[in-house]
C-alpha positions in Angstrom: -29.0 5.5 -4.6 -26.2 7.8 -5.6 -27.8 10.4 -4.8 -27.8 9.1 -1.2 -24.5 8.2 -1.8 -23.4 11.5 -2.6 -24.7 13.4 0.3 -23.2 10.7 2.7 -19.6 11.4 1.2 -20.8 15.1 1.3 -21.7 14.9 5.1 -18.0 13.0 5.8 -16.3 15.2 3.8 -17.9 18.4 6.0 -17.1 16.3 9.1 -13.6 15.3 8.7 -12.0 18.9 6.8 -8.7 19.4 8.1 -8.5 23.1 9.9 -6.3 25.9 7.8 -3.7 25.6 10.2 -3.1 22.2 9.8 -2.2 22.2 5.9 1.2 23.6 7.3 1.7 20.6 9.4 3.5 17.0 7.4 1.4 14.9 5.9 1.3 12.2 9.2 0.1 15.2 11.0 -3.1 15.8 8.7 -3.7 11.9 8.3 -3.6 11.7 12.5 -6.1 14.8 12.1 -8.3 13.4 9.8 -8.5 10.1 11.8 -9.2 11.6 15.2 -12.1 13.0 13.4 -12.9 9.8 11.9 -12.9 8.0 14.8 -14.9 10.5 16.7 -17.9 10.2 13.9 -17.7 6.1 14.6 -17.8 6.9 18.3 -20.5 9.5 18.2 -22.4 6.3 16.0 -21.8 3.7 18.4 -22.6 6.1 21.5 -25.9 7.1 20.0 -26.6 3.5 19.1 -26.0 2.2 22.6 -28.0 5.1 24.1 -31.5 4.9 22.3 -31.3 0.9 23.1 -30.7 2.1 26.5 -33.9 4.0 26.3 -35.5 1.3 24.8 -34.9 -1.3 27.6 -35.6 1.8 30.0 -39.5 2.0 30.7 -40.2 -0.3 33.5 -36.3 -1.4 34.0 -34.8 -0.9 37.3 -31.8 -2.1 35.6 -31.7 0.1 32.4 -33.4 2.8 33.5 -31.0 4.2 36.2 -28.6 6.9 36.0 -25.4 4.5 35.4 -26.8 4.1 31.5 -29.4 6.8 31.1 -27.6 9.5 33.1 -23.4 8.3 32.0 -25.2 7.7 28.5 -25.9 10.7 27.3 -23.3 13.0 29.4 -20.9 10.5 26.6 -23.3 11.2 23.8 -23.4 15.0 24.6 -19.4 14.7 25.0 -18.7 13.0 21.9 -20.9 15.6 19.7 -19.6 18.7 21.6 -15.9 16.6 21.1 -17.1 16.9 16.9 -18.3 20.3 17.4 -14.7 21.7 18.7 -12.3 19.4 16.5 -14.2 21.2 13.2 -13.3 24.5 14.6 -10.6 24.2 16.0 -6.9 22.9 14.7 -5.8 19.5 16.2 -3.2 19.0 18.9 -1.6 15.8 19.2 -2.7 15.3 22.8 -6.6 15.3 21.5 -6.3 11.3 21.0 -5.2 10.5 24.5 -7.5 12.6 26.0 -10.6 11.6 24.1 -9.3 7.6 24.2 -8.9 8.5 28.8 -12.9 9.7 28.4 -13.9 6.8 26.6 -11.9 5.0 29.6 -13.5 6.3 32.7 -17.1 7.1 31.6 -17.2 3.2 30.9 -15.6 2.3 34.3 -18.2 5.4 35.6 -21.0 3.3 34.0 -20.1 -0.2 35.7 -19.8 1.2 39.2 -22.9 3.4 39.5 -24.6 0.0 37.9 -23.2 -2.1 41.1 -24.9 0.3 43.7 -28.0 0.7 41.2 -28.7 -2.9 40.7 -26.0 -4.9 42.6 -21.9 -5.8 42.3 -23.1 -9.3 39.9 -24.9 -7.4 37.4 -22.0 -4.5 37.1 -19.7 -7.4 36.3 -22.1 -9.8 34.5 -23.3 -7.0 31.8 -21.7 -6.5 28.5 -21.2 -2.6 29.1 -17.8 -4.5 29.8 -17.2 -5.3 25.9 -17.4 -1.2 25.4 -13.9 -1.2 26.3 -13.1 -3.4 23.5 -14.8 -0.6 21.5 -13.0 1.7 22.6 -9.6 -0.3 21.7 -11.0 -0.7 18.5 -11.4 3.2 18.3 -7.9 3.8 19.2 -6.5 1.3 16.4 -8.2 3.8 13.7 -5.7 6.7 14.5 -2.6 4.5 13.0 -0.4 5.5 16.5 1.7 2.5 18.1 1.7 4.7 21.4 -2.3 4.8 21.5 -2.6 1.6 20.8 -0.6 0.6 24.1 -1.9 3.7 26.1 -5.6 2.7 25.3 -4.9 -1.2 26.5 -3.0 0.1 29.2 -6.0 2.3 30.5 -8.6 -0.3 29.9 -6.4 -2.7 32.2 -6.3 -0.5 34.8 -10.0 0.7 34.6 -10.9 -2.6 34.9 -8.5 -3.3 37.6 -9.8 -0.5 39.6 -13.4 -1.3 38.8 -12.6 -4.9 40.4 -10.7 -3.7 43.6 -13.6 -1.1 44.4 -16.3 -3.6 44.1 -14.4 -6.0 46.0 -13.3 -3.4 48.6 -17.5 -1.9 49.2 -19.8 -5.1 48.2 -19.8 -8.4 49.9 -18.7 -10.7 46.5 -19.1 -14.2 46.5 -16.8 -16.6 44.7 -18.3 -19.4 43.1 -17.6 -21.9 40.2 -18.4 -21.3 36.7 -21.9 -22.6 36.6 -22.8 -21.0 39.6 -21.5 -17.8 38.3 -24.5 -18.5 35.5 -26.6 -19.2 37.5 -26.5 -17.3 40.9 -25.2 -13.8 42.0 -21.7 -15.9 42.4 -18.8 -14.4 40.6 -16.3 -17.2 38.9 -12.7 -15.8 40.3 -11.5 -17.0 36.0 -14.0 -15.2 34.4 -12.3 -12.2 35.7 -9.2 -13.6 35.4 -10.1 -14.0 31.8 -11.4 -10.5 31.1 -7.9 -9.0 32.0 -6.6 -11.7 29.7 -8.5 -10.5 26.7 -8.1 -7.0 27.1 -4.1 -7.7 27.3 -4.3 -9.8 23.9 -6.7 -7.5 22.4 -4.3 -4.9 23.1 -1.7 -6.8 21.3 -3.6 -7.3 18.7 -4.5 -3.8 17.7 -0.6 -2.8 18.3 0.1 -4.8 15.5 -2.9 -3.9 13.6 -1.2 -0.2 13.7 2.4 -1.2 13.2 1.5 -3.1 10.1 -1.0 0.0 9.0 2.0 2.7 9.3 4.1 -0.1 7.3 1.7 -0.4 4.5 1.3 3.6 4.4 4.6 4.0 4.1 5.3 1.8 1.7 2.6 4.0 0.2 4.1 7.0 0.8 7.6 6.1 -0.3 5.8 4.8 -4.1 4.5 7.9 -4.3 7.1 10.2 -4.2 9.3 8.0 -6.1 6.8 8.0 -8.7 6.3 12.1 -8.1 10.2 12.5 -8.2 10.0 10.0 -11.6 7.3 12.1 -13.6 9.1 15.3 -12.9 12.5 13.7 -14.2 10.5 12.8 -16.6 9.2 16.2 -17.8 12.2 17.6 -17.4 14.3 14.8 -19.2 11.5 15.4 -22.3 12.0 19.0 -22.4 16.1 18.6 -22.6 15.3 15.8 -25.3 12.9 17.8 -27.4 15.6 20.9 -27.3 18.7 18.2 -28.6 16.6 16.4 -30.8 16.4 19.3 -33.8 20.0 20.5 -33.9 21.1 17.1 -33.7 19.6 16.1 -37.0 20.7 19.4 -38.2 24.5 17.6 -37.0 23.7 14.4 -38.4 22.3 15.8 -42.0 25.2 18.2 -42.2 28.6 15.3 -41.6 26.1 13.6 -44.0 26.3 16.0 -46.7 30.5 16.6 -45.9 30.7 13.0 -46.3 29.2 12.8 -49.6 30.7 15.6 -50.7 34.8 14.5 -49.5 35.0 17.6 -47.6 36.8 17.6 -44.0 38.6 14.7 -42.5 36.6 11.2 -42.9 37.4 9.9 -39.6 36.0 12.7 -37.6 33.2 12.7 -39.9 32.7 9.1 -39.1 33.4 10.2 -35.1 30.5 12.7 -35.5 27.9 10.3 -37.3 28.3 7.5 -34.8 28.1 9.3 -31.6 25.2 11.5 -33.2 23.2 8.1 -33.7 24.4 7.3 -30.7 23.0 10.5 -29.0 19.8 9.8 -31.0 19.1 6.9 -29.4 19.4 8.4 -25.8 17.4 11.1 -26.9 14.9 8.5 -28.5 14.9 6.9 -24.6 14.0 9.9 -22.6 11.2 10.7 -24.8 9.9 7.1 -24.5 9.9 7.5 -20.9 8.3 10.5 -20.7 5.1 9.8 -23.4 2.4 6.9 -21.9 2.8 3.7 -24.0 -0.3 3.7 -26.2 -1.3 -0.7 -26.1 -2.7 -2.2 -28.5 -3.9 -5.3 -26.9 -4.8 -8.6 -28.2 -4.5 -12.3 -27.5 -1.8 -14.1 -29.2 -0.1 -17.2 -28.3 3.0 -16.4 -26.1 5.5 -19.2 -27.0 4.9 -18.4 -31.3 6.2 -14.8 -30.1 8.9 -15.4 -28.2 10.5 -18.7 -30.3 10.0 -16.0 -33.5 11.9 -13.4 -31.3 14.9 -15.7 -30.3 15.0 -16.8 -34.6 15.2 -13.2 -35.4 18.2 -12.3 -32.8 19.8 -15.6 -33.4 19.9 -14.6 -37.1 21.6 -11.2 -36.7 24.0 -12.2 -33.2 24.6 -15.6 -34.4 23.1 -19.4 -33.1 25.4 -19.2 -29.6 24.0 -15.9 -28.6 20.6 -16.7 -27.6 19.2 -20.5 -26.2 15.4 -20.6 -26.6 13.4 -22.6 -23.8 9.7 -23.4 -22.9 8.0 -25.9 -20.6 5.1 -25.8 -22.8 3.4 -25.7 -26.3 0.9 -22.8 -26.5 0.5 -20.0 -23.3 -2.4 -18.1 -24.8 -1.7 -14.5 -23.5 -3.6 -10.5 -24.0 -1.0 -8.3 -24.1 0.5 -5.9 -26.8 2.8 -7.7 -29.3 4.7 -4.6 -30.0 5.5 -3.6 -26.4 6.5 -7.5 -25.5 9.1 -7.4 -28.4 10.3 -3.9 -27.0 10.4 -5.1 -23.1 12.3 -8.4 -24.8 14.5 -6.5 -27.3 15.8 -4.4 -24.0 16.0 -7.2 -21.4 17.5 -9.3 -24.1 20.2 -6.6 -24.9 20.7 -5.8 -21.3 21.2 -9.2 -21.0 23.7 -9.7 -23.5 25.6 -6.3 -22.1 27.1 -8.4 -19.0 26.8 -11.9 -20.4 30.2 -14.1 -20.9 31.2 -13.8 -24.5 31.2 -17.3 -25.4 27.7 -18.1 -23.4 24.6 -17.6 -24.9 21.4 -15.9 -23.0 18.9 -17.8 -22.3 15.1 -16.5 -22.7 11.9 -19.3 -21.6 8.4 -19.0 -21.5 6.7 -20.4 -18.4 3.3 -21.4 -18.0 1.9 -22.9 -14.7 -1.6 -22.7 -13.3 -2.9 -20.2 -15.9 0.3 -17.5 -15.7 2.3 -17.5 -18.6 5.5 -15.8 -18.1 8.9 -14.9 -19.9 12.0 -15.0 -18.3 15.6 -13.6 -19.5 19.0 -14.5 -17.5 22.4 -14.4 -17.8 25.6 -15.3 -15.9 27.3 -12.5 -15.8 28.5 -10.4 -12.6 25.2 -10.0 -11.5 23.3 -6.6 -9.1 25.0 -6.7 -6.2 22.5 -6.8 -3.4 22.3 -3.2 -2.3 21.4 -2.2 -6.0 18.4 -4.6 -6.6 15.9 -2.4 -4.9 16.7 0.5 -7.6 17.3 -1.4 -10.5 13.8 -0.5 -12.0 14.4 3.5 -10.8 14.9 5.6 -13.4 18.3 6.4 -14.1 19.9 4.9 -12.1 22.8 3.0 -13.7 26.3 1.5 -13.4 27.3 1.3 -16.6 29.5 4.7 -17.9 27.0 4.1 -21.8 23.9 3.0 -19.9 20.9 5.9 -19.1 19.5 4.1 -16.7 16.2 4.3 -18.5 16.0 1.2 -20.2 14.1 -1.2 -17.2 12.3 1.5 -16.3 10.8 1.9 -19.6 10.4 -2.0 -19.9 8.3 -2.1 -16.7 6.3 0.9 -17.9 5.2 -1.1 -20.6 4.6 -4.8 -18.7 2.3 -2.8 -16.5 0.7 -0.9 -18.8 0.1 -4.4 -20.9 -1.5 -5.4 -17.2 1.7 -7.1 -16.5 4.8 -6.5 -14.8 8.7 -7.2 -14.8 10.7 -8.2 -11.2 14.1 -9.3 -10.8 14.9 -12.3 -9.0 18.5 -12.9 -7.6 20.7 -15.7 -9.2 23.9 -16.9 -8.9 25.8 -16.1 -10.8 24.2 -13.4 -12.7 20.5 -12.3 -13.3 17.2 -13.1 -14.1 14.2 -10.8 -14.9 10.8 -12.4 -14.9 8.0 -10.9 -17.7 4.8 -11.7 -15.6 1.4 -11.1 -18.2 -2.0 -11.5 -18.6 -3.7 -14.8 -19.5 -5.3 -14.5 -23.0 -8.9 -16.3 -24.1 -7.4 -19.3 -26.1 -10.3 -19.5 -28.3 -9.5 -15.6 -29.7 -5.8 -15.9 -30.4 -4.7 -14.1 -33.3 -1.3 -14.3 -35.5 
C-alpha cells in the first residue's frame, strides 16, 4: 500500500513541477502554476472517464456512438493530454487558465449541438452532457482566481444561451409542461429557465469558494512570515545574548568583589549591580525565546496549582495584590507544571505592571464542558485597539523597561503544553485567557 502510495505522489509530483523560469516569479505566481497543472490532471481524469463510458454505451447506440461524443470526446481527451504535455515544458503564462477554462466551454456546447442534429434538439437538451459545465466550474474554482471564477460562469451562461437560441432558431421545439417534458420530445420552457438559474448560483458559489480560499492562504502566508521574521530575530537576538552574557558576569563578579573590598564609590557600585541584574534578566529573556521549551507533561489538577500560585505571590506582594477565583473544585488538566507557573508568573507580573496600586489582580480557573482554563485581568489602561493584534509579536512593546518578549514567550509555552494564550478586550483593562489540555482525572499527580 505505500508503495502504491509512493509512486502516486511520485507521478503528481512529476506532473505538477513548476518550470525553472517560474521560481523567479512570487509565490502566488508558482501556486497559480502549480494549480493550472492540478486542475489539468483532474480534467484529463474526468475527460478520460467520460470518454471510455462513451465507448461503452457506443456499440449499437445511435445516440452514443455519433461523432458529438465519440468524435468531440477524444479531440478534448487528446487536447487535455497535449494541454499536460506543453504546461511541463513550457513556463506558465497567466492567460493559460482562461484559455484552457474557453476550451472546456465550447467543446461542451460543440458536443450538445452536433448531438441535436445526430439524434434530435430533445435529446441535446435532455442529456446530462449539460452537467459538464458544472465540471468545468468546479475546475476553475481549483486555480484560487476571483476573475476565473466569474469568467468561467460567465462563459458557461453564454454557451448555454447560445446553445438555446441555435436550437430554437434551426429545430422545430415544442413547449410543453413539465410532465410532458418527461415524457414526450416536449421541452418544459422552466427547466431551461432553471438551468441558467443554476449555472448563475453555481457561479456564485464557487466565487466565494475562491475568495474565502485566497483569505485562508493568506492568513497562511502572513503566519508564516511572521513566524520566519520571529525565528530569525530570534537567532539573532541569541547570538547578541550569548556575546553579553560572559562579560556581564565578568561586570557583575568584579562590583562584587569592589564592594566587598570598600574600594570605589558604593552608590555606583550599587548602580552597576542593579542594572547588571537587571541586564541579566533581559539577556535571560532572549535566550528563553530563542531555545524550544523542553515540557514535561503530566496530569495534575488545575485549581491545586493555581490557588498554591496565588498563596505564594500573595505571601511575597502582600493579601491585596492578588484575588484568587474558581467556578469549580478540581479541573483535571496535562500540561507542564513548570511552564504553567512561568506563563502565570509573567501574565501575573504583566498584570500587576498596569494594575491600580490599591487593586488587586485577579487570576480564576474556569472549567466548562471539559476545558479548563486560567484567566488573568486587570483594570488598568488597557491595549488600545490598534495594538491587540501584535500584542503576542515578539518585541513589540510600549513600555520604555519592557522587551517585548515576555507574551511571546508565554504563548510559546501554552502551545507547546498543547495549549494556547489569547487576549480578550475588557473594559477597563485586560484579560488574557490560558486555554489547556483536559487531563485523565483518574492519573493526576501532586
Amino acid at each position: 500500500m505505500n508503495a502504491v502510495r509512493e509512486l502516486f505522489l511520485r507521478g503528481v509530483h512529476v506532473l505538477t513541477r513548476p518550470n525553472p523560469a517560474e521560481r523567479r516569479q512570487n509565490i502566488w505566481f508558482q501556486v497559480e502554476a502549480k494549480a493550472e497543472r492540478s486542475s489539468n490532471i483532474i480534467r484529463t481524469v474526468y475527460v478520460l472517464i467520460w470518454v471510455i463510458a462513451t465507448m461503452a454505451h457506443a456499440p449499437g447506440n445511435l445516440y452514443w456512438s455519433n461523432v458529438a461524443n465519440l468524435g468531440c470526446g477524444g479531440f478534448w481527451l487528446a487536447w487535455c493530454m497535449g494541454y499536460q504535455w506543453y504546461l511541463l515544458r513550457h513556463p506558465y503564462r497567466k492567460g493559460f487558465k482562461y484559455l484552457s477554462t474557453t476550451v472546456d466551454m465550447v467543446v461542451i456546447t460543440a458536443i450538445l449541438v452536433l448531438c441535436a442534429h445526430g439524434a434530435g434538439y430533445a435529446y441535446a437538451l435532455k442529456i446530462p452532457t449539460f452537467y459538464n459545465y458544472f465540471c468545468c466550474l468546479g475546475l476553475a474554482a481549483l486555480r484560487y482566481r476571483l476573475h476565473l471564477a466569474v469568467y468561467s460562469g460567465a462563459a458557461a451562461v453564454i454557451c448555454y444561451l447560445i446553445l438555446c437560441v441555435y436550437l430554437y432558431a434551426n429545430f422545430p421545439i415544442q413547449f410543453g409542461t413539465g410532465l410532458e417534458h418527461a415524457n414526450s420530445g416536449k421541452i418544459s420552457a422552466s427547466y431551461i429557465g432553471f438551468n441558467f438559474l443554476y449555472l448563475i448560483v453555481f457561479t456564485f458559489l464557487i466565487y466565494f469558494l475562491v475568495y474565502n480560499v485566497k483569505r485562508l492562504v493568506n492568513v497562511r502566508v502572513r503566519e508564516g512570515e511572521a513566524a520566519l521574521k520571529a525565528k530569525e530575530r530570534a537567532a539573532i537576538a541569541a547570538n547578541v545574548a550569548h556575546e553579553i552574557k560572559n562579560p556581564l558576569e565578568g561586570i557583575y563578579g568584579a562590583a562584587q568583589i569592589l564592594k566587598e573590598e570598600g574600594k570605589g564609590s558604593a552608590k555606583f557600585i550599587d548602580m552597576i549591580l542593579k542594572d547588571s541584574v537587571r541586564l541579566n534578566g533581559v539577556v535571560h529573556q532572549f535566550l528563553q525565546f530563542s531555545r524550544p521549551f523542553r515540557t514535561r507533561m503530566s496530569d495534575f489538577d488545575l485549581v491545586e496549582a493555581v490557588s498554591g500560585f496565588c498563596r505564594e505571590q500573595a505571601s511575597v506582594a502582600g493579601e491585596g495584590k492578588i484575588r484568587y477565583l474558581s467556578d469549580c473544585e478540581y479541573a483535571p488538566i496535562h500540561a507542564d507544571q513548570e511552564g504553567l507557573r512561568q506563563v502565570m508568573l509573567n501574565l501575573y507580573q504583566n498584570a500587576r505592571r498596569y494594575q491600580d496600586a490599591g487593586k488587586a489582580v485577579d487570576i480564576s480557573v474556569r472549567g466548562k464542558g471539559g476545558l479548563a482554563e486560567v484567566i488573568i485581568e486587570d483594570d488598568g489602561e488597557g491595549i488600545p485597539e490598534e495594538n491587540r493584534e501584535r500584542v503576542f509579536d515578539p518585541f513589540f512593546t510600549t513600555s520604555s523597561k519592557g522587551t517585548g518578549l515576555g507574551l511571546a514567550i508565554s504563548r510559546k509555552i501554552a502551545r507547546e503544553m498543547g495549549g494556547d494564550l489569547y487576549f480578550e478586550p475588557k473594559q477597563p483593562g485586560a484579560r488574557f485567557v490560558l486555554s489547556l489540555k483536559p487531563g485523565n482525572p483518574g492519573e493526576t499527580t501532586a
